[in-house]
C-alpha positions as CSV (number, residue, x, y, z in Angstrom):
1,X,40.6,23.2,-163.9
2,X,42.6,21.6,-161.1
3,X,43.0,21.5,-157.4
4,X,44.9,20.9,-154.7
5,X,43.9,18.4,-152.0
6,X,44.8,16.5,-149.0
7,X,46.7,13.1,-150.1
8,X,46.7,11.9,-146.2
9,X,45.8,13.2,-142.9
10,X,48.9,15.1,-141.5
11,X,49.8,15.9,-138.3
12,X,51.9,18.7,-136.1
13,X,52.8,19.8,-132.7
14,X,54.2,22.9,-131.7
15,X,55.4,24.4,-128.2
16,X,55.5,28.0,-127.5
17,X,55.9,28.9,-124.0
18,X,54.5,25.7,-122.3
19,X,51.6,26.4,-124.7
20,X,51.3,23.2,-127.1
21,X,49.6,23.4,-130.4
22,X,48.4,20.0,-132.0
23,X,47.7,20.4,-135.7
24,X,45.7,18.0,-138.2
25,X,44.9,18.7,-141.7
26,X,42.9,16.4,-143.7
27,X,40.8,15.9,-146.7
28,X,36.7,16.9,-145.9
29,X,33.8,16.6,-148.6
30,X,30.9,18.2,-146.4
31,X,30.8,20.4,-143.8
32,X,28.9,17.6,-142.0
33,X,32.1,15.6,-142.5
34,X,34.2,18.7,-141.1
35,X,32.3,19.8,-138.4
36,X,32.0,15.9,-137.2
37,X,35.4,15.9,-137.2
38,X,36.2,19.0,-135.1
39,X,33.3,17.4,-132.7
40,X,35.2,14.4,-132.6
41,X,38.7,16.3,-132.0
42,X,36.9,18.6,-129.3
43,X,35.5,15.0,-127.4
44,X,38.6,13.5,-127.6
45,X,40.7,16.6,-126.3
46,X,37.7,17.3,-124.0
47,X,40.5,19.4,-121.5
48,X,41.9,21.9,-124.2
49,X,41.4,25.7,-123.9
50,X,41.2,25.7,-127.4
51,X,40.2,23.6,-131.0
52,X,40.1,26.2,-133.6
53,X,39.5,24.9,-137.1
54,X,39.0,26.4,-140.5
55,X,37.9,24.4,-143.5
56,X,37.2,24.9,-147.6
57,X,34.6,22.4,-149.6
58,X,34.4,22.8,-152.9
59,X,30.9,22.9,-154.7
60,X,30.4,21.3,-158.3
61,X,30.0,23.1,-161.7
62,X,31.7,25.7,-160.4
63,X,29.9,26.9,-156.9
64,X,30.7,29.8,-154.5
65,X,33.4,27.6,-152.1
66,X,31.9,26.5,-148.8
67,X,34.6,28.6,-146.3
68,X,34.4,28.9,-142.2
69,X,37.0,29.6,-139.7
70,X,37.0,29.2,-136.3
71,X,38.7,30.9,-133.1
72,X,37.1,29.0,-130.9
73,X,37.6,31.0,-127.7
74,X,41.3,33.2,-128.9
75,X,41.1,36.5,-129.5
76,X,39.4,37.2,-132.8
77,X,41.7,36.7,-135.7
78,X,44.2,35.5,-134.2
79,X,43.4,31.6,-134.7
80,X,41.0,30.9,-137.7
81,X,41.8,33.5,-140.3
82,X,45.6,32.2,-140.0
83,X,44.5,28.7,-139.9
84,X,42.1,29.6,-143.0
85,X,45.0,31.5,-144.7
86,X,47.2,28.3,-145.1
87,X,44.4,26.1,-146.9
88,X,44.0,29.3,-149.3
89,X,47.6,29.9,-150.0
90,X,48.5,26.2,-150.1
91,X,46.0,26.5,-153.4
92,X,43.9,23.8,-151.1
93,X,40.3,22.5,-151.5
94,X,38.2,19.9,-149.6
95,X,40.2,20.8,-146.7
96,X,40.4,21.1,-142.8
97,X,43.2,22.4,-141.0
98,X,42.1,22.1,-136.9
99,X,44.6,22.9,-134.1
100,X,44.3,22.1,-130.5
101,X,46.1,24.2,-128.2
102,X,46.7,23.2,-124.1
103,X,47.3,26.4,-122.8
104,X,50.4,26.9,-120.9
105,X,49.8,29.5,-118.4
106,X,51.8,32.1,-120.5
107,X,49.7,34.7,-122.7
108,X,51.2,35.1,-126.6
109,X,49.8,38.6,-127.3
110,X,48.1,38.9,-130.7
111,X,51.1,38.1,-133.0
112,X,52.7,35.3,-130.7
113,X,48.6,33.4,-131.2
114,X,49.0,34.0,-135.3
115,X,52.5,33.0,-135.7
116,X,52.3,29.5,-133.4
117,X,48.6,28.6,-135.1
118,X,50.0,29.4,-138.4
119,X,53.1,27.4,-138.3
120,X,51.4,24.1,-136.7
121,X,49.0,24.5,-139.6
122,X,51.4,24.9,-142.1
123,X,53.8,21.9,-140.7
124,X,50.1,19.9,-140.8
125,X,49.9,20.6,-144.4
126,X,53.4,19.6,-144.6
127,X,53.3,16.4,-142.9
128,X,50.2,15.1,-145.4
129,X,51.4,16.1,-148.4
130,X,48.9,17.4,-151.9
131,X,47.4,15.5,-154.6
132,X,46.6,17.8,-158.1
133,X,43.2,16.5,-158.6
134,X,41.6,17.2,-162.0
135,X,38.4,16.8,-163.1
136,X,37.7,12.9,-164.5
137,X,34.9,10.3,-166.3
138,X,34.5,7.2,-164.8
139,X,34.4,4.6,-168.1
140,X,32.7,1.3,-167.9
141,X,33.9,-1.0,-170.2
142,X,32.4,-4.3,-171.6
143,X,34.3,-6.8,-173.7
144,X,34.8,-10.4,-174.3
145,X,37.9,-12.0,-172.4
146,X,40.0,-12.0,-175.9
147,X,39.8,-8.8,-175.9
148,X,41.1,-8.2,-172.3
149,X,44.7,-8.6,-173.0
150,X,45.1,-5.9,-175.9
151,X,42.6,-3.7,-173.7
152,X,44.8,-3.7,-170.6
153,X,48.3,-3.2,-172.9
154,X,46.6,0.2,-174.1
155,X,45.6,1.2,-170.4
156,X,49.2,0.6,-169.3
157,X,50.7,2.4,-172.4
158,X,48.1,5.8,-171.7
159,X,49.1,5.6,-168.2
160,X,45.2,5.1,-166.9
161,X,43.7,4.6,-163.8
162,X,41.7,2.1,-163.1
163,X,39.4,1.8,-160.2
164,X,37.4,-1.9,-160.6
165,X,37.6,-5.0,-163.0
166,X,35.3,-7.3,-162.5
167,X,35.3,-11.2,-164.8
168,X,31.4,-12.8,-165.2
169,X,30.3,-13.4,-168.4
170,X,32.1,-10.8,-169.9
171,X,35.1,-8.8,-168.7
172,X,34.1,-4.9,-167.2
173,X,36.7,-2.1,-165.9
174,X,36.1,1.0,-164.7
175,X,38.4,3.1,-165.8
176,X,38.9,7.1,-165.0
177,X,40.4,9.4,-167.6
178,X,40.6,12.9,-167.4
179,X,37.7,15.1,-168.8
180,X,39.3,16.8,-171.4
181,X,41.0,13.3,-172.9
182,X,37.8,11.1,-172.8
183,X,36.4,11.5,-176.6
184,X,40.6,10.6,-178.0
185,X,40.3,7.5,-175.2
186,X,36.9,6.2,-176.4
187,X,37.8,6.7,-179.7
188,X,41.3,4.3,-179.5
189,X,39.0,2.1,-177.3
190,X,36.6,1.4,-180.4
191,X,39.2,1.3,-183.1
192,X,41.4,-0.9,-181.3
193,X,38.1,-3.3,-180.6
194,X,37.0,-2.9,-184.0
195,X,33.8,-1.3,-182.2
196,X,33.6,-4.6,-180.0
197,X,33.6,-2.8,-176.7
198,X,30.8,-1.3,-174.5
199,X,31.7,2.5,-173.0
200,X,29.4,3.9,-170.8
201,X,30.2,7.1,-168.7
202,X,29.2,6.1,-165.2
203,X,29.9,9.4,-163.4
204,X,32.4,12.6,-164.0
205,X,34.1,13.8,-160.5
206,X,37.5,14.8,-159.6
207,X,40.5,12.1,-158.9
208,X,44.4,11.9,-158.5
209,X,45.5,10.9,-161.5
């Protein structure tokens, strides 16, 4: 089953009464990776009241979801759940959403905190844009340089993605296909080779494609 993930790091700012609220929302595959990233974001902001974060990885063959959310100082609830809300109902995995706030000397009260760090965190998410990732093979292929030509035709015509070719003695691609389509690709593959080519599965994963 498919997902939805970060295609590029977005950006945001917001102002609400001389407060400012810097959002980021990018694509994360560890919590090491998150949390080095909120480090980072917390060094480089080093005179901020606030960088409140939330963040969903995604575990393989179907683990429990690694989810945290962050106030980081605000008044409980009123910065990380909302943050943590977007990722979930933007249908969004891998994820971090962070927002930086420089306090403006003006306090928001509960709802004015939940409305500003939801709205830089959905205008984050906006700014970066989704990719539907779906759960691939990653195909080696072997074959002689005559068979190159008729090989890449195919991949053009099934709309494939491929990651590597590489031209020694004989020609290899890596290729990714989605899960579910991988015994119909091999399949073509050899008949169209007359058996002639090598297919080895190299890894399975998820991918744009």
């Amino acid at each position: 089953m498919g997902f939805l993930e970060i295609a590029r790091t977005g950006r945001s700012e917001t102002e609400v009464k001389n407060s400012r609220f810097l959002g980021e929302a990018c694509a994360v595959h560890s919590e090491e990776e998150a949390l080095q990233r909120i480090a980072g974001l917390k060094k480089e902001h080093y005179d901020a009241r606030h960088v409140c974060s939330a963040y969903v990885i995604r575990r393989d063959e179907g683990g429990v979801p690694i989810v945290r959310a962050s106030d980081d100082g605000e008044p409980q609830g009123t910065a990380g759940r909302p943050i943590l809300s977007v990722i979930e109902g933007s249908g969004l995995q891998n994820c971090l959403i962070t927002v930086v706030r420089y306090f403006g000397g003006t306090l928001l009260g509960t709802g004015g905190l939940v409305r500003a760090y939801t709205q830089a965190a959905q205008e984050a998410v906006q700014a970066a844009g989704l990719s539907e990732m779906t759960r691939c093979a990653v195909l080696l292929l072997d074959m002689d340089y005559g068979l190159y030509n008729p090989v890449k035709y195919y991949i053009g015509e099934q709309n494939l993605r491929v990651e590597e070719e590489s031209f020694a003695e004989k020609v290899s691609i890596l290729l990714v296909v989605r899960e579910e389509a991988e015994e119909k690709i091999r399949a073509e593959l050899m008949e169209l080779s007359a058996g002639r080519i090598g297919i080895e599965v190299c890894s399975y994963g998820d991918f744009a494609v």
